[in-house]
N, C-alpha and C positions, 0 to 999 in steps of 0.2 A: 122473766123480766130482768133484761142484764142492767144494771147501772154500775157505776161508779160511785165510791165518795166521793164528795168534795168537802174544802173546810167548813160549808157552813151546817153542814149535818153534826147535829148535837148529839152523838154517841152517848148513853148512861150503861150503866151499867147496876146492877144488884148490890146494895150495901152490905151483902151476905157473902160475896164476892171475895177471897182471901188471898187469890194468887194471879197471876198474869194472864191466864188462861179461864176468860171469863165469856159469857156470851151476853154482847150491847143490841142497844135498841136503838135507833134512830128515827123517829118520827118523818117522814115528807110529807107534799103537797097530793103527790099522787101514791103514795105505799107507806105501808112500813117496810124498812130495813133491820134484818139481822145479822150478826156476824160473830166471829170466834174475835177476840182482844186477841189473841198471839198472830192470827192470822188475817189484817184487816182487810185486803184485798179481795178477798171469796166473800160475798156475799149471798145473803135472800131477798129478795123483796117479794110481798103479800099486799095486794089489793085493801083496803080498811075493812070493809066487809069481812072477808077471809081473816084475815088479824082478830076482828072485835068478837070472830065466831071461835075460834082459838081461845084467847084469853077467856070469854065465858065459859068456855069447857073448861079450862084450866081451874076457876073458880070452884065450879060447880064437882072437881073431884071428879071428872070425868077421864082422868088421866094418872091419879093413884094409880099407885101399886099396892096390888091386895094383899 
């Protein structure tokens, strides 16, 4: 799913975040969006579904390192 930015995507970033080379989030209507902060251009975009199933792994310690 290629997109572009545009200005009104709300990029955040991790308060844990210490240098210029961070990876943002941007919420849409139709995905979420990922990208590198140093490189804002290259993105991801994930269907919500696909995103909400991600993050719940992520919770759930399904992606530690043992």
């Amino acid at each position: 799913m290629a997109q572009t930015h545009s200005v009104a995507d709300a990029w955040r970033k991790s308060a844990r975040c210490e240098t210029h080379n961070c990876v943002e989030v941007a919420e849409r209507a139709d995905a979420v969006a990922i990208r590198n902060s140093s490189v804002p251009d290259a993105q991801l975009a994930f269907a919500h579904p696909a995103w909400a199933a991600f993050i719940s792994g992520v919770r759930a310690g399904q992606f530690d390192l043992q």
